[in-house]
KEVONU-809446 format. One record per residue (C-alpha): residue number from 1; chain; x, y, z. Coordinates in nm, 2 decimals. Layout:
<recs>
REC   resi   chain     east    north       up
REC    NUM       A        X        Y        Z
...
</recs>
This chain:
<recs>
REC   resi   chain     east    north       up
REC      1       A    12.22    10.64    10.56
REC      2       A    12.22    10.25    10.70
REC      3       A    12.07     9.99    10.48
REC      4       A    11.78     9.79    10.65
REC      5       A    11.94     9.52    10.90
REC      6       A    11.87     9.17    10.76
REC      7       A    11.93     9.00    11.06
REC      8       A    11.56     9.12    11.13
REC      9       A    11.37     8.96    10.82
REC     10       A    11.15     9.21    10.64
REC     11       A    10.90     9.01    10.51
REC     12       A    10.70     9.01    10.18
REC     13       A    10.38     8.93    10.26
REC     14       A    10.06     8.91    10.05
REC     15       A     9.69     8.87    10.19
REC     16       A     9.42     8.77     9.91
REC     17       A     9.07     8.85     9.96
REC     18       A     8.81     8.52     9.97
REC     19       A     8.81     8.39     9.63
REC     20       A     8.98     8.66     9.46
REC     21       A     8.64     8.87     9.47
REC     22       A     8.70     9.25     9.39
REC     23       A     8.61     9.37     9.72
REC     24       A     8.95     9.62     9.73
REC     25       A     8.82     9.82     9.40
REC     26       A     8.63    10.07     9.65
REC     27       A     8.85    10.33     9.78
REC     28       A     8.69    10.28    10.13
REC     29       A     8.80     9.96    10.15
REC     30       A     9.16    10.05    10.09
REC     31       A     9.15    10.32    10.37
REC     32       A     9.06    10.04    10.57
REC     33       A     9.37     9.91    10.50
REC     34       A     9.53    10.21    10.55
REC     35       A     9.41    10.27    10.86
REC     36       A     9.53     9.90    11.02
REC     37       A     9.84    10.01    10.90
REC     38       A     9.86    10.31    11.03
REC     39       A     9.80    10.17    11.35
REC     40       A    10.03     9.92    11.39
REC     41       A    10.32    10.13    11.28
REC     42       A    10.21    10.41    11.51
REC     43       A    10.21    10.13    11.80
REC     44       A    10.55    10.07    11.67
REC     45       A    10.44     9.72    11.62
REC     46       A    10.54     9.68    11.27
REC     47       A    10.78     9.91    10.99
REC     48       A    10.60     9.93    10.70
REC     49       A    10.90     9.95    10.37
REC     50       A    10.64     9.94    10.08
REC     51       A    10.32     9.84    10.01
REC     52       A    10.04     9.84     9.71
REC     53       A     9.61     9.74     9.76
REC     54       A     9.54     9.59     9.41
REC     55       A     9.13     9.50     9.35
REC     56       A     9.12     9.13     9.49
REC     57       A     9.46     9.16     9.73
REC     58       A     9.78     9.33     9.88
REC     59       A    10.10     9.32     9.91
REC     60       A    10.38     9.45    10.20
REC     61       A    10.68     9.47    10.27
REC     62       A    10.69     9.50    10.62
REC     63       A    10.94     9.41    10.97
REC     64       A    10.77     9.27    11.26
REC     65       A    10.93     9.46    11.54
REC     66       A    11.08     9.30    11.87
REC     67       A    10.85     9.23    12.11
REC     68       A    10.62     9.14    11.87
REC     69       A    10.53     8.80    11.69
REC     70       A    10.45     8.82    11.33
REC     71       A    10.17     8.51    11.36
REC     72       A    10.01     8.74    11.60
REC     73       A    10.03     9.08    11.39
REC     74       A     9.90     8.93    11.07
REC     75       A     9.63     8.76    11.24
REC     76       A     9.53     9.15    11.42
REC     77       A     9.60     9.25    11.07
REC     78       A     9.37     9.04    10.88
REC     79       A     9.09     9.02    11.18
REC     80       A     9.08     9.36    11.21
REC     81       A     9.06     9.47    10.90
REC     82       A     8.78     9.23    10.82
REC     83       A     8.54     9.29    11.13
REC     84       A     8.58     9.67    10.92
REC     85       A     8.46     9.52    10.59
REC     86       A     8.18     9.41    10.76
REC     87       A     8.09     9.67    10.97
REC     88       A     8.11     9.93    10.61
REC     89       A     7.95     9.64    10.39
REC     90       A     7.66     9.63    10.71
REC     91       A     7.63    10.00    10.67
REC     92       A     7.62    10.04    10.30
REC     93       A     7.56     9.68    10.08
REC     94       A     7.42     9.38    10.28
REC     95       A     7.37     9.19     9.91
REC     96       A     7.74     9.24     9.89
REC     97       A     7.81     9.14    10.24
REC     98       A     7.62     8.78    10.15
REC     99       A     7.92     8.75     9.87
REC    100       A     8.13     8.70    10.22
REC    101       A     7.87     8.39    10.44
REC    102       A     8.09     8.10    10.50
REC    103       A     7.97     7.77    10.66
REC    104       A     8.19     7.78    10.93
REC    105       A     8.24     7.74    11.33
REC    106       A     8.45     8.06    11.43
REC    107       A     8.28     8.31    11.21
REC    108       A     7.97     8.39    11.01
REC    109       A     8.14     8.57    10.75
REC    110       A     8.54     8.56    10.57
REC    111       A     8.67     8.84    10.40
REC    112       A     9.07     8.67    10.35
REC    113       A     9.20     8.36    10.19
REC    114       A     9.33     8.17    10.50
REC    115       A     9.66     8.09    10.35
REC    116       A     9.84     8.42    10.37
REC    117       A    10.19     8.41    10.22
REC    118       A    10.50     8.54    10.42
REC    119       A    10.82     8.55    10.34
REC    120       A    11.14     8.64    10.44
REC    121       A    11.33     8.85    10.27
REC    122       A    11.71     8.75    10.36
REC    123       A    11.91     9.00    10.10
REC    124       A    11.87     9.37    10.02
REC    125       A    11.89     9.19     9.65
REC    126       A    11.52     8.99     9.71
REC    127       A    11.42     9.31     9.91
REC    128       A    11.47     9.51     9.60
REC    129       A    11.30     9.25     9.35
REC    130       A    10.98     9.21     9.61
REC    131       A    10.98     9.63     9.59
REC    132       A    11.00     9.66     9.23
REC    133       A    10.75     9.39     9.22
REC    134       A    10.48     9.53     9.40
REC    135       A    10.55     9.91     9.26
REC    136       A    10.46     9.77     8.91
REC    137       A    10.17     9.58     9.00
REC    138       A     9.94     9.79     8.91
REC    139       A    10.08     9.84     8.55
REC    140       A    10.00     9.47     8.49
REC    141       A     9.82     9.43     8.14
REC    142       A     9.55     9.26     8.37
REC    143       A     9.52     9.52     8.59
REC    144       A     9.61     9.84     8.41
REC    145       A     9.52    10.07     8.66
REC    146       A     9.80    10.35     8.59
REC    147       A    10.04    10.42     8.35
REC    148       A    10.32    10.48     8.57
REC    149       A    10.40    10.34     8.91
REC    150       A    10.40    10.68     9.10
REC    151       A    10.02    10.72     8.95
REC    152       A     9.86    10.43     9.17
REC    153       A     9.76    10.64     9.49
REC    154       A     9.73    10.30     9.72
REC    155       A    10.09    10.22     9.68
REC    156       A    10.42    10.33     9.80
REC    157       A    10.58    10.39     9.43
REC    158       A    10.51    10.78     9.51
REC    159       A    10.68    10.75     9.86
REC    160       A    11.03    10.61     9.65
REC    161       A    11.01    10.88     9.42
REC    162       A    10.95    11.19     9.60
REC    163       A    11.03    11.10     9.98
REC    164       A    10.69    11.19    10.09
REC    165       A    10.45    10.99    10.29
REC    166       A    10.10    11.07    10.25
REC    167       A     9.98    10.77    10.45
REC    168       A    10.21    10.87    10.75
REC    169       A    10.37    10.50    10.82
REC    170       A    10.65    10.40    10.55
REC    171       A    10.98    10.41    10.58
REC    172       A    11.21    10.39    10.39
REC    173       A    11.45    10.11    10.28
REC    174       A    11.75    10.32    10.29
REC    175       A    11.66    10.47    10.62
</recs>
């Protein structure tokens, strides 16, 4: 099997939600996630190489495909996935949803910090460290929310270990 070509810059790129709030704790919200994901990978948009949805943000590791430009897929990303927080928070927790008002010209309410953070990832060495990185995530003593990588359902630590993809859109690094 081919390693990943570097002359197309995975990136690592992390989303935080709007003042680290702890909207990402409900399961529903992570299938939102899921499901923009699932999406763009299906339109053949994006690769997908790991992933994990911690309470307050996420992380990827992801390859913005040709054709495509990676301002333009975050910002579907990130818009589309909020207009779904609202729509479920409309449906199921309107004193939640007021957690979300901003004061602001372009939108009534923000779900994510507007200063995303992409970055290339140049070597298959930095690729590696970002992977390892977000796979223990959720073992942080902060977080404790498994015991072992392969545990946390809304990651891709399971995906490395047994080669199965329950969410139907990694791939991986080795491919």
């Amino acid at each position: 099997m081919a390693e990943i070509n570097f002359n197309y810059h995975p990136q690592f790129f992390t989303a935080t939600i709007l003042e680290w709030k702890p909207l990402l704790q409900t399961d529903a919200f992570k299938d939102i996630i899921i499901k923009s994901l699932l999406f763009l990978a299906n339109e053949k948009s994006i690769v997908v190489y790991g992933f994990v949805i911690m309470p307050n943000h996420i992380h990827l590791i992801w390859q913005i495909q040709d054709g495509y430009k990676r301002d333009v897929i975050q910002m579907r990303f990130l818009k589309f996935t909020a207009q779904q927080f609202k729509f479920k928070l409309l449906d199921t927790d309107d004193a939640r949803l007021s957690l979300f008002l901003v004061n602001a010209k372009d939108r009534q309410y923000q779900f994510w910090e507007r200063n995303s953070l992409s970055t290339d990832l140049w070597s298959p060495g930095v690729f590696t460290q970002k992977l390892d990185y977000i796979h223990n995530n959720p073992l942080q003593q902060k977080w404790q929310l498994a015991t072992l990588p392969e545990d946390y359902k809304y990651s891709s630590a399971r995906f490395y270990l047994t080669n199965e993809d329950s969410f139907g859109f990694l791939k991986h690094h080795n491919e």
